[in-house]
Every structure is written in structure tokens, then in C-alpha cells.
VOBA-1610 file (N, C-alpha, C; in pm, whole numbers, padded with zeros to 5 digits, always signed):
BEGIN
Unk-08767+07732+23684Unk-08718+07699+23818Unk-08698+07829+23896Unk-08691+07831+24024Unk-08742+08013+24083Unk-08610+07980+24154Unk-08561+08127+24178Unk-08471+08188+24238Unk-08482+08188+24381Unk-08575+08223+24387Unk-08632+08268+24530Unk-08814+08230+24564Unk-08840+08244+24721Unk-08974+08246+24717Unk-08968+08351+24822Unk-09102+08381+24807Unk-09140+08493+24973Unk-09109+08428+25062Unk-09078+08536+25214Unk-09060+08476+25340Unk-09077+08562+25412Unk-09066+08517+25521Unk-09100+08613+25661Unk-09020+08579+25757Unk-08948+08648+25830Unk-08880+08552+25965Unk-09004+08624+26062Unk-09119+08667+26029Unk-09219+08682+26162Unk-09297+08572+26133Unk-09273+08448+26082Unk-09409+08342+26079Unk-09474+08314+26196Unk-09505+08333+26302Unk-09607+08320+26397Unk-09694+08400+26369Unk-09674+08527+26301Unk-09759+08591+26281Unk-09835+08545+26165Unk-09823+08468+26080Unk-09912+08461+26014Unk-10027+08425+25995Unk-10051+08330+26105Unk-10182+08269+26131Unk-10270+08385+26213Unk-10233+08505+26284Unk-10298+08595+26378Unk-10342+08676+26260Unk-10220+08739+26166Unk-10277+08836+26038Unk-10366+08713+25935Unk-10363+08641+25906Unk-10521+08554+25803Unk-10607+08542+25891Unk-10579+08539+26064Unk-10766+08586+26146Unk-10789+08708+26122Unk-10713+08790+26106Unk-10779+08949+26100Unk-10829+08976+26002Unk-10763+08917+25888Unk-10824+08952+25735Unk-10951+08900+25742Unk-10958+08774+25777Unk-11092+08737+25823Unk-11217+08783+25897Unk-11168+08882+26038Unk-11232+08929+26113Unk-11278+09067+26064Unk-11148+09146+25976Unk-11175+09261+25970Unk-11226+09325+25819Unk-11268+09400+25833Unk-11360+09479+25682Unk-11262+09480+25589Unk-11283+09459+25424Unk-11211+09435+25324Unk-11111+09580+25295Unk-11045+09578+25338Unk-10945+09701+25289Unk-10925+09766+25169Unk-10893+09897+25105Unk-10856+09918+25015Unk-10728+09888+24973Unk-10579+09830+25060Unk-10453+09846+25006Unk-10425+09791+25146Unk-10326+09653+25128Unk-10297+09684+25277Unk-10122+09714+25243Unk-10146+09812+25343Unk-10026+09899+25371Unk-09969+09936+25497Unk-09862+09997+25609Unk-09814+09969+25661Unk-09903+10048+25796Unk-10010+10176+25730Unk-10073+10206+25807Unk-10201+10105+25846Unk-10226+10061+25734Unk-10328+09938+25794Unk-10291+09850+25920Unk-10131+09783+25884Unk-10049+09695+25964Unk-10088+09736+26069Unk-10049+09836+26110Unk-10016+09895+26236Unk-10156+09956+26300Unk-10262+09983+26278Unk-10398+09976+26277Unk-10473+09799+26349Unk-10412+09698+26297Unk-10442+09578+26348Unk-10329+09533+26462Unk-10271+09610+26470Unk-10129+09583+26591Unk-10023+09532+26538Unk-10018+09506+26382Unk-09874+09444+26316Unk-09799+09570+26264Unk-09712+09587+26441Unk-09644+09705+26417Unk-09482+09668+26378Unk-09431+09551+26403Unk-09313+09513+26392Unk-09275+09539+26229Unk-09136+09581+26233Unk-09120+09628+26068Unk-09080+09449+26027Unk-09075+09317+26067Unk-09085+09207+26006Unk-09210+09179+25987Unk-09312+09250+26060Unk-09485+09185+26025Unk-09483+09219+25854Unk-09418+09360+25803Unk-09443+09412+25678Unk-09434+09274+25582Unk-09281+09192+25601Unk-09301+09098+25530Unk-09416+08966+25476Unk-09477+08975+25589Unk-09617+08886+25542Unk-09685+08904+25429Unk-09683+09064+25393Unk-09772+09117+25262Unk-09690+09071+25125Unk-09544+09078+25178Unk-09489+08989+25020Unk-09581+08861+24987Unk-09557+08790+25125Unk-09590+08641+25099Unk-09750+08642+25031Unk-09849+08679+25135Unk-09964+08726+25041Unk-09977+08797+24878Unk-09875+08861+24868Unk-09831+08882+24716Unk-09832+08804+24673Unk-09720+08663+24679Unk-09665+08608+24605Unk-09785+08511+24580Unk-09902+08482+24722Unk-09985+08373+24699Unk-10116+08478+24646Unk-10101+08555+24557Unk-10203+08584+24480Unk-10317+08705+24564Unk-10307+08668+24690Unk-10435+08777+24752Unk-10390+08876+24729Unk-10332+08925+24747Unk-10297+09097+24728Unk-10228+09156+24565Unk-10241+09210+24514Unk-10194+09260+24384Unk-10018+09335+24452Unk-09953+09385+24323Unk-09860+09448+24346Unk-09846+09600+24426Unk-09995+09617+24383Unk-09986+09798+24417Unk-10011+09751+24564Unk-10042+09640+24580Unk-10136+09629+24750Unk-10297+09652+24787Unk-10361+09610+24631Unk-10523+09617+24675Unk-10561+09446+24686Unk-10613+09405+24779Unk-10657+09309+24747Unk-10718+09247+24608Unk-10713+09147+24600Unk-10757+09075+24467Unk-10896+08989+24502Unk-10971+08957+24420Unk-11079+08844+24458Unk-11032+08716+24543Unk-10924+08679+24491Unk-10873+08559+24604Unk-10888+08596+24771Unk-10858+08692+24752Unk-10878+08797+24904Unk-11009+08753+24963Unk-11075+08747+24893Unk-11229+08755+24956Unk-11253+08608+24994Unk-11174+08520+24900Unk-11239+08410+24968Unk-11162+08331+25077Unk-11037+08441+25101Unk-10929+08375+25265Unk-11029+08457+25355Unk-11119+08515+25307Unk-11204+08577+25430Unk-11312+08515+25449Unk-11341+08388+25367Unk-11432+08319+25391Unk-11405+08215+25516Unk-11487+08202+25623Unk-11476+08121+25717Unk-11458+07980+25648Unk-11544+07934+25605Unk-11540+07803+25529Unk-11464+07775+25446Unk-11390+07854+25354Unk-11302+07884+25238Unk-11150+07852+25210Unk-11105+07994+25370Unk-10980+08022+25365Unk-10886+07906+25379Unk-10877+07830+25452Unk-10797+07714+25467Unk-10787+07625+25302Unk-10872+07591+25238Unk-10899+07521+25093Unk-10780+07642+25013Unk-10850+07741+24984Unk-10791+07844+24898Unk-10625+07889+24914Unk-10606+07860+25056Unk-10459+07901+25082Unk-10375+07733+25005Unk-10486+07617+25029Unk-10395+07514+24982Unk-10370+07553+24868Unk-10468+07610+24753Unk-10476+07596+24618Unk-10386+07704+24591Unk-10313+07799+24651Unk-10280+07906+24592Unk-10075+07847+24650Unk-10083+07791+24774Unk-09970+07677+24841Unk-09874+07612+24674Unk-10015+07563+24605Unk-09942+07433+24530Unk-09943+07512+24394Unk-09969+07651+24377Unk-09936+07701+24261Unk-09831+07789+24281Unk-09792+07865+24421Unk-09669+07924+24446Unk-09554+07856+24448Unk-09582+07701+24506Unk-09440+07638+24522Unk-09456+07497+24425Unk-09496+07540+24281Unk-09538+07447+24155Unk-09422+07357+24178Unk-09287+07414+24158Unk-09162+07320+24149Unk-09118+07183+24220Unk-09187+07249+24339Unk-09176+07163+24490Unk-09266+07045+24468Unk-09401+07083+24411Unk-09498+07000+24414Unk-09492+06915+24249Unk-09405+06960+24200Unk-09364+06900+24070Unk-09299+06756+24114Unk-09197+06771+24207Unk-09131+06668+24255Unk-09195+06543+24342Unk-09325+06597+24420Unk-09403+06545+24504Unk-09509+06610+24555Unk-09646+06547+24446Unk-09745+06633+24502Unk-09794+06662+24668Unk-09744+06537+24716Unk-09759+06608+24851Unk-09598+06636+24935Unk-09577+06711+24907Unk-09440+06754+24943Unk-09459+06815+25100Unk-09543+06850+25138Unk-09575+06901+25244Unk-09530+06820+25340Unk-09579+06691+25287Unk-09598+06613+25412Unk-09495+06523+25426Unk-09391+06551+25294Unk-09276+06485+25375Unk-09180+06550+25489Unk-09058+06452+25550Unk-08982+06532+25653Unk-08927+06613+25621Unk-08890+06702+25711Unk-08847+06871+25705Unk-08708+06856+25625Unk-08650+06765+25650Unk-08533+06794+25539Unk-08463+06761+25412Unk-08634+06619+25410Unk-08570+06595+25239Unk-08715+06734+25144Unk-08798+06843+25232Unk-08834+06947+25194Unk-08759+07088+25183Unk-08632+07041+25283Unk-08518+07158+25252Unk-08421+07136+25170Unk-08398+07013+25129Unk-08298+06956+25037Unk-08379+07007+24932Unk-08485+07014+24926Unk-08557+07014+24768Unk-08559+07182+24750Unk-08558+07216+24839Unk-08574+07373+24847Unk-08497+07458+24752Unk-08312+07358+24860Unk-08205+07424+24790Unk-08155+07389+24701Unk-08232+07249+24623Unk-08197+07212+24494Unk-08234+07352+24434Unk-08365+07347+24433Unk-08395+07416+24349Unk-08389+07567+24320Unk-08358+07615+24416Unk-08323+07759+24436Unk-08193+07784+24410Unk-08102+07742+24398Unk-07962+07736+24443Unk-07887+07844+24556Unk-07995+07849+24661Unk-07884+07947+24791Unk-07855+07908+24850Unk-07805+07958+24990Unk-07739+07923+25084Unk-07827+07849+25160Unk-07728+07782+25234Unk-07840+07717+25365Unk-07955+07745+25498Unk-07895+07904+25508Unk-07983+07965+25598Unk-08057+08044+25499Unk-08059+08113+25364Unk-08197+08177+25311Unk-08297+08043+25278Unk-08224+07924+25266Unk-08325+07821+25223Unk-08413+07800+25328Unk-08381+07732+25433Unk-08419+07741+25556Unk-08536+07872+25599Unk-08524+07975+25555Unk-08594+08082+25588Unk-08679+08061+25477Unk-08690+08006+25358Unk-08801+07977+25270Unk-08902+07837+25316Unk-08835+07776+25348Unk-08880+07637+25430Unk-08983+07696+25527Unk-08909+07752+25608Unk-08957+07790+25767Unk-09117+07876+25687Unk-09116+07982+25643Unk-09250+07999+25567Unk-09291+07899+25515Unk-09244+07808+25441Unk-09359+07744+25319Unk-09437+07629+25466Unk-09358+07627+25537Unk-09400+07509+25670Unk-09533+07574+25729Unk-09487+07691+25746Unk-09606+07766+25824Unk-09736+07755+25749Unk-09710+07802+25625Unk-09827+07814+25560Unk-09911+07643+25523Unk-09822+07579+25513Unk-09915+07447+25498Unk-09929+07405+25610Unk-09915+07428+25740Unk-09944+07385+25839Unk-10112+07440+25877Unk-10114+07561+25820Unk-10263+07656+25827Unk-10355+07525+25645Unk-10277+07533+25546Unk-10390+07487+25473Unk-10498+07391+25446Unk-10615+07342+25349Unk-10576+07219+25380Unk-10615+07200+25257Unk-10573+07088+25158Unk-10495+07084+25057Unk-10595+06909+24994Unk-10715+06912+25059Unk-10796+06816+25064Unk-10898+06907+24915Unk-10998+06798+24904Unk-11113+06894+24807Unk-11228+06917+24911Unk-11270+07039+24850Unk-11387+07101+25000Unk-11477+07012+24936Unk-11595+06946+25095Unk-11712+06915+25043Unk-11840+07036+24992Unk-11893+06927+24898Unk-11997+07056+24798Unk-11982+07174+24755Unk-11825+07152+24700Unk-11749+07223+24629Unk-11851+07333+24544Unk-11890+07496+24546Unk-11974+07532+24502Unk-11972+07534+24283Unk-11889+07465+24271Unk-11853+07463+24149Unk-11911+07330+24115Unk-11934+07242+24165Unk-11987+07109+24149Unk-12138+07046+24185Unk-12171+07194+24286Unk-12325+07185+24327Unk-12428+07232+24222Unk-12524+07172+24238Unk-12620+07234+24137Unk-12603+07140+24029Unk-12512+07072+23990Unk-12522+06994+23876Unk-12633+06859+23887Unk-12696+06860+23782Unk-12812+06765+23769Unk-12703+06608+23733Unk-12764+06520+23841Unk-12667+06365+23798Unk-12731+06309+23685Unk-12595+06271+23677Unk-12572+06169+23527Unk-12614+06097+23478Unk-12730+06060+23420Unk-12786+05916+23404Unk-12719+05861+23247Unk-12732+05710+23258Unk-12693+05659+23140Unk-12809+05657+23051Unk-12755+05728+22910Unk-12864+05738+22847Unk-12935+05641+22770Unk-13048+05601+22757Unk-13129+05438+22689Unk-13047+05435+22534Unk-13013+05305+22533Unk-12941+05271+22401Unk-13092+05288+22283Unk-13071+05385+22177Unk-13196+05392+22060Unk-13229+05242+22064Unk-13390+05197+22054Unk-13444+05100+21991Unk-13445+05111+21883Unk-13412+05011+21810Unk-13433+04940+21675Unk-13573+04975+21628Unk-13587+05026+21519Unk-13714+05016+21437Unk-13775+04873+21400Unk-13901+04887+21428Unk-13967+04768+21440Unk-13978+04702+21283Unk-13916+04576+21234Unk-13954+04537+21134Unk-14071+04588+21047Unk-14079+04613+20955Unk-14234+04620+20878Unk-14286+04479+20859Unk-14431+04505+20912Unk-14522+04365+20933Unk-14483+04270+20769Unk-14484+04184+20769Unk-14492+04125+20660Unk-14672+04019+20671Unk-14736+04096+20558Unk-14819+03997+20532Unk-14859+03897+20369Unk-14881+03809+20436Unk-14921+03663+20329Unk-14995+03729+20242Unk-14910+03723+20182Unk-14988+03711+20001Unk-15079+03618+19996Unk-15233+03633+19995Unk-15295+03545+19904Unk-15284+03475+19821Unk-15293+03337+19796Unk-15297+03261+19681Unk-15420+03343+19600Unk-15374+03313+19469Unk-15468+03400+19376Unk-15527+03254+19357Unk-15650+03344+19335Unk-15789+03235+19309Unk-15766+03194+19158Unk-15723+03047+19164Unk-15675+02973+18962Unk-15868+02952+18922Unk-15899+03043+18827Unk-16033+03039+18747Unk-16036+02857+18734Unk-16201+02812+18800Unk-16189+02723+18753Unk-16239+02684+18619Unk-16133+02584+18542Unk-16157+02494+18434Unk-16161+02391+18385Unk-16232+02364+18319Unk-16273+02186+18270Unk-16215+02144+18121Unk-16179+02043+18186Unk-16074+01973+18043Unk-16129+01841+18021Unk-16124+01813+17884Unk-16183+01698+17869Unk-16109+01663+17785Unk-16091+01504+17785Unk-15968+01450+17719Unk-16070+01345+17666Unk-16044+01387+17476Unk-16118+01316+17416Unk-16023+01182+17327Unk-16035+01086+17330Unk-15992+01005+17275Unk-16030+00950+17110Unk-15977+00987+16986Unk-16015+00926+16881Unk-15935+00800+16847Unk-16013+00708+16804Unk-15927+00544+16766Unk-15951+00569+16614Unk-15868+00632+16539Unk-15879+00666+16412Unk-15864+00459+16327Unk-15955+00434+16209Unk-15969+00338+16162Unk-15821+00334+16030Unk-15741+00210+16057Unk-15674+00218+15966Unk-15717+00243+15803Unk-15697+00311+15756Unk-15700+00330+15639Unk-15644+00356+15537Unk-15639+00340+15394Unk-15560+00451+15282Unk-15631+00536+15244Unk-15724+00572+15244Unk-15860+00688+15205Unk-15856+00784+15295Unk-15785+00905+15235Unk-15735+01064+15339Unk-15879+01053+15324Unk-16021+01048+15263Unk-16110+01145+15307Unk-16136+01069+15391Unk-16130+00953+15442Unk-16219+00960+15575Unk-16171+01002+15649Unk-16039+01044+15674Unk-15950+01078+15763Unk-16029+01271+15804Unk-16066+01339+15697Unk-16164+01485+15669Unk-16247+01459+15676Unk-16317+01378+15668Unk-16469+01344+15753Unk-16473+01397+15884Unk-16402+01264+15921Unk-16352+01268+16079Unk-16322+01379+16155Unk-16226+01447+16104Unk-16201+01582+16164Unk-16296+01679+16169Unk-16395+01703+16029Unk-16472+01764+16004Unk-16588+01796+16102Unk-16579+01646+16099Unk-16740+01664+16195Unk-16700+01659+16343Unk-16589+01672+16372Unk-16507+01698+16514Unk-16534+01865+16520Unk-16475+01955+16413Unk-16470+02086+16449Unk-16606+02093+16441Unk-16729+02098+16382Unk-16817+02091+16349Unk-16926+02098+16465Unk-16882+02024+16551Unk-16955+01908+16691Unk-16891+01947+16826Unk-16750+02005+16821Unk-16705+02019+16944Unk-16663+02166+16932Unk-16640+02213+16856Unk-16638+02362+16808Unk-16477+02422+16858Unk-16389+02297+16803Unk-16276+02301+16748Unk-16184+02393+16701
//
């Protein structure tokens, strides 16, 4: 939970100093001779460079950072100040991601929840954080360059099934043909086994038995 946030009691100026950064060549450090080089001679303009501190463009020593480059983007700066908005005042936007856009004083009530100061340093944190989201915009850029270039999505074909293996008909096997002959003997009652060996005899004999 933060103590404090940056502020400025020159906020009008802040929208004139993010055109200049814009307008003017990337600096090595901005510092008070720079300030005063773009006409931000007032010793409250100095405070703006906290706030830019605190939202990431500028480093501690005072060189710009890469974020820098892209509040100097015409197309950019407004997106980037949102994104850097909702990571400076995380707490705020913890409570309500769009906190911005509620009324000014359930955004100062939340202020001094969370800070625990007085009513006029809160107010002087308000009065900045107002300014600055009044400049951002806190929407997603179209053709976001992080999202361009990507090849669309197609749904990919569910695998086909392997095709059964053909089943083919077995041939009936060819049954060899054969001839049967059904011979009938009316054997003669008798008690005499040999005629009974006759009989047979001349069966194996004749039919080749």
C-alpha cells in the first residue's frame, strides 16, 4: 500500500511538457537546464519530472528510458501513459479497474484511504492523477504492433481414422470330386461260416476291398 504518489501543483503544465517531449529531440537527462531551454522555467514545472519518474519514462539519474520513446510516439503516447497510469496507481485500480472514471470524490476518498494523509496532500495527489488520465487513454490500441503479423487461427482437421483393411472372401475350397457306391449284400441264412468266406472272398477279390 504506498505512502505517497508523485505530484505537481503545476498540472496544466503537463499536457504542454508531453507536447514537447513529443515535438522535441530525445534528450540525454532531463534536467533543469533542459526545463528551462523549453520555457519550463517555473521552479514547480521541476516537479513534473518526479511524476515522469514515478510513471517509468525517465530513470532516477534523469535519462530517459525506452518508455520515453514511445510517449514520443504520435500514435503511442496517449495508450502508453494509460498503461504506465494503471501500474503507478496499482492500488487505486485494485479497488476499481476503472477508477478513473468514477466521481472526483469517491477517487479522493480512495486516495486517502489508502495513503493515510491529510486532506489537502491527498487532494494534491488526486489533482495529478486527474490530470494525467484526463490526457490517457486506457482503451487497447487498434493493430496493436504486438498482435500484428500473427498468422489466424484455424481449427485444426480432426485425424481420420485409418481405413479398415479390405476384407476379402475366402474361397470355398474346391471338395475333390468322389464317387461312392453303396453296395448292398443279402447274405443267405446259413450255419456254414464257409459260405459266409466265399462271399467275402470273392468281394475283396472283385471290388478290391
Amino acid at each position: 500500500m504506498p505512502d505517497a504518489y508523485p505530484y505537481t501543483i503545476a498540472n496544466k503544465q503537463i499536457e504542454p511538457m508531453l507536447t514537447r517531449i513529443r515535438t522535441a529531440a530525445r534528450p540525454e537527462r532531463m534536467n533543469r537546464e533542459l526545463l528551462n531551454t523549453w520555457g519550463f522555467t517555473a521552479s514547480n514545472d521541476r516537479a513534473i519530472v518526479s511524476v515522469l519518474k514515478g510513471l517509468g519514462f525517465v530513470a532516477d539519474g534523469g535519462s530517459p528510458t525506452d518508455l520515453y520513446d514511445r510517449l514520443r510516439d504520435p500514435s503511442d503516447w496517449k495508450y502508453v501513459l494509460g498503461e504506465r497510469i494503471r501500474i503507478l496507481y496499482s492500488d487505486l485500480y485494485s479497488i476499481d479497474p476503472n477508477i478513473h472514471a468514477q466521481p472526483d470524490t469517491e477517487v479522493r476518498s480512495a486516495i486517502l484511504r489508502l495513503t493515510g494523509k491529510d486532506e489537502e496532500t491527498s487532494r494534491r495527489y488526486y489533482l495529478t492523477f486527474k490530470t494525467l488520465a484526463g490526457l490517457a487513454n486506457f482503451g487497447s490500441k487498434a493493430g496493436d504492433k504486438r498482435s500484428e503479423g500473427a498468422p489466424p487461427t484455424t481449427a485444426a482437421a480432426p485425424p481420420q481414422a485409418a481405413p479398415p483393411p479390405a476384407l476379402h472372401a475366402e474361397e470355398p475350397k474346391r471338395r475333390k470330386s468322389e464317387y461312392h457306391y453303396n453296395i448292398q449284400i443279402h447274405l443267405p441264412v446259413t450255419s456254414d461260416i464257409s459260405v459266409y468266406n466265399a462271399i467275402f472272398k470273392s468281394l475283396k477279390d472283385n471290388l478290391d476291398l
